[in-house]
C-alpha positions as CSV (number, residue, x, y, z in Angstrom):
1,X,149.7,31.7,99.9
2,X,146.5,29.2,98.9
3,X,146.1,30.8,95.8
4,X,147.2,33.0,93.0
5,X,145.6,35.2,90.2
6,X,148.3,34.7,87.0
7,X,148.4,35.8,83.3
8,X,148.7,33.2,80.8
9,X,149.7,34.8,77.2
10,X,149.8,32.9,73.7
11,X,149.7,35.4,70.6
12,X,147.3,37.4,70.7
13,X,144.7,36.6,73.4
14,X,145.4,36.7,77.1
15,X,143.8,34.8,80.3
16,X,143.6,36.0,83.5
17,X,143.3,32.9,85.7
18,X,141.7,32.9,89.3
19,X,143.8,30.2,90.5
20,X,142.5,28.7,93.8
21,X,140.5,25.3,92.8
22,X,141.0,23.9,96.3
23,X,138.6,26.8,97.4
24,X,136.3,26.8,94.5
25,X,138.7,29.7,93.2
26,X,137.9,32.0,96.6
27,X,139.9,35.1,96.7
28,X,142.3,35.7,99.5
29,X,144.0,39.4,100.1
30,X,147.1,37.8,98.6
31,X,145.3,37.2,95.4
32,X,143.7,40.7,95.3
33,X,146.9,41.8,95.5
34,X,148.5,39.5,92.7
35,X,146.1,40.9,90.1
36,X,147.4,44.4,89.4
37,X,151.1,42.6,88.5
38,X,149.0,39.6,86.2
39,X,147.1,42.8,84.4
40,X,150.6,44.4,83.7
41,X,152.2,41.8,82.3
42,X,149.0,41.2,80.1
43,X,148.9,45.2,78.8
44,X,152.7,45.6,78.2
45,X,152.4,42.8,76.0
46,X,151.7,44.7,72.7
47,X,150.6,41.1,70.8
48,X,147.3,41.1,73.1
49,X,144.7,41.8,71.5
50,X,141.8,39.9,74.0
51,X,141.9,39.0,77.7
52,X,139.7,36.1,78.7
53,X,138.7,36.2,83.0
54,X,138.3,33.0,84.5
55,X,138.9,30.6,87.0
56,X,141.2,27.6,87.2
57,X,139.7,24.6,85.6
58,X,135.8,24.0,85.3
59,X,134.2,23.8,88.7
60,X,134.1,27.4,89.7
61,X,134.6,30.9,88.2
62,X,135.1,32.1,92.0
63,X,133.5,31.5,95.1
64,X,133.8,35.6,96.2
65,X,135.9,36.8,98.9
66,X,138.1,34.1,101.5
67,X,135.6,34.4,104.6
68,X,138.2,32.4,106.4
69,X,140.6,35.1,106.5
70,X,138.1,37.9,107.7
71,X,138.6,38.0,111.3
72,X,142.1,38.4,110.8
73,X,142.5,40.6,107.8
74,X,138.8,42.1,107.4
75,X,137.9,43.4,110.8
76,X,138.7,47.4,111.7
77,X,141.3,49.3,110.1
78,X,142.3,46.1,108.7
79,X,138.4,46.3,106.5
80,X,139.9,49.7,104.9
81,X,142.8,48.1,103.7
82,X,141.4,44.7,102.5
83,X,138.6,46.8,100.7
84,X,141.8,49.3,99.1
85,X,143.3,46.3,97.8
86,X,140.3,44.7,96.2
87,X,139.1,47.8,95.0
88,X,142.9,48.1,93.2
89,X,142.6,44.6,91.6
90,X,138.7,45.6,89.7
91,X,140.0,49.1,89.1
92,X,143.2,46.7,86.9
93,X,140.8,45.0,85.2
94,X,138.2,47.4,84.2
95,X,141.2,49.5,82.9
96,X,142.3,47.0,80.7
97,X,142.1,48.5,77.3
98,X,141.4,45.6,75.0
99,X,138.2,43.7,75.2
100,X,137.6,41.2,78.4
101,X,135.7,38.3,78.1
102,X,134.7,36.3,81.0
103,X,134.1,32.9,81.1
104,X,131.9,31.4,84.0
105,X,131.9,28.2,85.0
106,X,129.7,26.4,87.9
107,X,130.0,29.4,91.3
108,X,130.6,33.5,90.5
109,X,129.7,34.5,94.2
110,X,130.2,38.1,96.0
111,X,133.8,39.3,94.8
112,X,133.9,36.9,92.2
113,X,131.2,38.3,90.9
114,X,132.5,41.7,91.5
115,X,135.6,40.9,89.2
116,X,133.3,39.1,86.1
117,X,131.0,42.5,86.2
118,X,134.8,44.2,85.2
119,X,134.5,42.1,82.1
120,X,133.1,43.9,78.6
121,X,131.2,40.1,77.6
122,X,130.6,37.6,80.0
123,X,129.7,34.1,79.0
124,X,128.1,31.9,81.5
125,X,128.2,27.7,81.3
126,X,124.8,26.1,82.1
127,X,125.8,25.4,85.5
128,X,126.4,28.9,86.5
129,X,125.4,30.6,89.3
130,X,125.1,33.8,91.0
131,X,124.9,35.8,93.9
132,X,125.4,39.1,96.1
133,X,125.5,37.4,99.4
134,X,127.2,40.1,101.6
135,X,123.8,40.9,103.9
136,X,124.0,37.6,104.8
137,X,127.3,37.9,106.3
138,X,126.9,41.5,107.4
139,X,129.9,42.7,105.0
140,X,129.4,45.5,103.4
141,X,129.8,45.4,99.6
142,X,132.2,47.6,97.6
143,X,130.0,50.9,95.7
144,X,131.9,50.5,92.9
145,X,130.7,46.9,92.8
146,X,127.5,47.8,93.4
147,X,127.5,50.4,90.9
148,X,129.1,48.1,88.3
149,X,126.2,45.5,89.1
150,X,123.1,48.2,88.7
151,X,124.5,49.1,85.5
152,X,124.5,45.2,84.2
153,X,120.9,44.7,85.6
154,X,119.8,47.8,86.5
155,X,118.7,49.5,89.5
156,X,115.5,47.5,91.3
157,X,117.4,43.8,90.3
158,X,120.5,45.0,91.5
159,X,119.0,45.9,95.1
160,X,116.7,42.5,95.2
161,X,120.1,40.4,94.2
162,X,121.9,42.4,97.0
163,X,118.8,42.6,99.3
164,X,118.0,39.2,99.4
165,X,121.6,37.7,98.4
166,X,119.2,34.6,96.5
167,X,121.4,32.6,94.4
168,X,120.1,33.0,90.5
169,X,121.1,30.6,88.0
170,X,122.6,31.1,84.9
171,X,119.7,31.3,82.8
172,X,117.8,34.0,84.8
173,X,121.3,35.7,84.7
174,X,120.6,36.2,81.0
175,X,117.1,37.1,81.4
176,X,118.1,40.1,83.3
177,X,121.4,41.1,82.0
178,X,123.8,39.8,84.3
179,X,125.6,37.8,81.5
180,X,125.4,38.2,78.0
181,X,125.2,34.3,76.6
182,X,124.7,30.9,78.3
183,X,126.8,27.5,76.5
184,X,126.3,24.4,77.4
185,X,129.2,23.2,80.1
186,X,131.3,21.2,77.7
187,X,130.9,23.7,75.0
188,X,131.6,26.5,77.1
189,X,135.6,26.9,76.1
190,X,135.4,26.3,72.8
191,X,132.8,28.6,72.2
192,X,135.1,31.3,74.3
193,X,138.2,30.4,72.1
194,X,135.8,31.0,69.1
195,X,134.6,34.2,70.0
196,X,138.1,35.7,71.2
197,X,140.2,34.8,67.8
198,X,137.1,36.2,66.0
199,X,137.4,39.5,67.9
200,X,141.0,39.0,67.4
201,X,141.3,39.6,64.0
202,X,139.6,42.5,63.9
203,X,141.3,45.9,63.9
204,X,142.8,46.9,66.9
205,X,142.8,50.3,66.9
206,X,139.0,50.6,66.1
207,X,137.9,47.9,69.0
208,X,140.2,50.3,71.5
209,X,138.4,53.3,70.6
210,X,134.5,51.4,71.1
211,X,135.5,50.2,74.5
212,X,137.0,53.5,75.3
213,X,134.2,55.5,73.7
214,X,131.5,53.2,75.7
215,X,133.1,53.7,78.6
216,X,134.2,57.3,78.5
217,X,132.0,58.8,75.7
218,X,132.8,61.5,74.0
219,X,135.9,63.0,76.0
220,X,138.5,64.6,73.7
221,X,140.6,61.7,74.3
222,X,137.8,59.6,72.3
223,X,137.6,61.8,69.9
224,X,141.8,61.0,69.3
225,X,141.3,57.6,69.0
226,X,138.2,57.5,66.4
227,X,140.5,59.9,64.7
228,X,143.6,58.0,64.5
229,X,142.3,54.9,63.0
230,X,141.7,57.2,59.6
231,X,145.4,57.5,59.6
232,X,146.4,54.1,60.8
233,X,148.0,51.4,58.6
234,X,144.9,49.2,59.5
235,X,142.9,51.4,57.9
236,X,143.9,51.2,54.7
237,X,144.7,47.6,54.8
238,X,140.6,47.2,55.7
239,X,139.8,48.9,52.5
240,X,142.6,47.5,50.4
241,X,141.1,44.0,51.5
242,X,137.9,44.9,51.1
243,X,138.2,45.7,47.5
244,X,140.4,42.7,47.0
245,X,137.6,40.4,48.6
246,X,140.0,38.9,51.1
247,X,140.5,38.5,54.8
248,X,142.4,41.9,56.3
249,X,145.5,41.2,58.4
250,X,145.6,44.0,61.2
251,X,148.6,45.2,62.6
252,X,147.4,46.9,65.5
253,X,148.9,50.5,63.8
């Protein structure tokens, strides 16, 4: 296998790595198929409190699908199976239940893009770039990809982006929603690590319910996890430290 997606854990935040930098970090069926095992070792890992999505080193977030494998893996029956298996691996992300950041650097193309718009934040360096370029290959693009990308731009960009398959950089990825910051290149990590210790510390149990109220609204399931952060520990230890004019230390119960 030319690649791998793998989970890298210390304390309390979690990367997903897209691990193919000899391909610009282009996904092969073999990697698809990786990500479901990297996302369960991440969520039965009770300590994780952030996952941060990104490719191997600083050249490329992903370059979308391995086109070199198509007409062996991508072609008749074979299509239904390679779109099952990369519709499994963004189904493992977007379940994840803690927040996921991703971080972009330099190329997020076609499937790579389809796995950053699983992300709740996404962060792009200066050098980032974008596209939807299926049309030009004459593959046709996963609807729950599509869907994910309307609901980050909307309706109209989401059809020019997949219409036209332009590249956009990462400052008009901002302008229309496709990312929610731009950092300058060398910056770009730092500022990640920042963020993900920040959301870190906060309470657990609170964060979980947002993401799963956002995402769900107001289910009865919801409803159970707004309600059980009134009788968590956390809870009171946010009040307590709040009166006390100190920093609270969460437990995640």
């Amino acid at each position: 296998m030319s690649g791998t997606v793998r989970a890298s854990i210390d304390g309390s935040i979690a990367h997903l790595i897209i691990d193919n930098p000899a391909r610009r970090n282009a996904m092969s069926l073999d990697m698809y198929a990786a990500v479901p095992d990297a996302v369960r070792a991440i969520i039965e890992s009770p300590a994780v409190r952030v996952v941060v999505l990104r490719g191997e080193g600083d050249v490329a977030f992903g370059a979308g699908s391995d086109i070199s494998e198509f007409t062996e893996k991508r072609t008749g029956r074979g299509a239904l199976h390679y779109n099952a298996v990369e519709e499994r691996a963004v189904q493992a992300i977007e379940a994840i239940r803690v927040p996921v950041l991703a971080l972009v650097h330099g190329p997020c193309m076609g499937g790579g893009a389809g796995m950053a718009l699983c992300a709740d934040i996404r962060f792009a360096a200066d050098d980032a770039t974008f596209a939807i370029p299926p049309a030009k290959l004459g593959v046709g693009y996963p609807a729950t990809s599509t869907a994910r990308l309307q609901a980050a731009v909307g309706a109209s960009r989401a059809k020019d982006l997949i219409f036209s398959g332009r590249v956009i950089d990462a400052n008009e990825a901002l302008r229309i929603g496709m990312v929610d910051a731009v950092v300058a290149k060398d910056a770009l990590d730092t500022h990640v690590a920042a963020y993900a210790k920040a959301v870190a510390r906060n309470a657990p149990l609170t964060i979980v319910a947002a993401k799963q109220a956002l995402a769900n609204g107001a289910t009865a399931e919801t409803h159970a996890a707004i309600a059980a952060c009134y009788s968590s520990a956390d809870y009171t230890e946010g009040i307590r430290a709040f009166a006390e004019k100190r920093r609270p230390t969460f437990e995640g119960r």
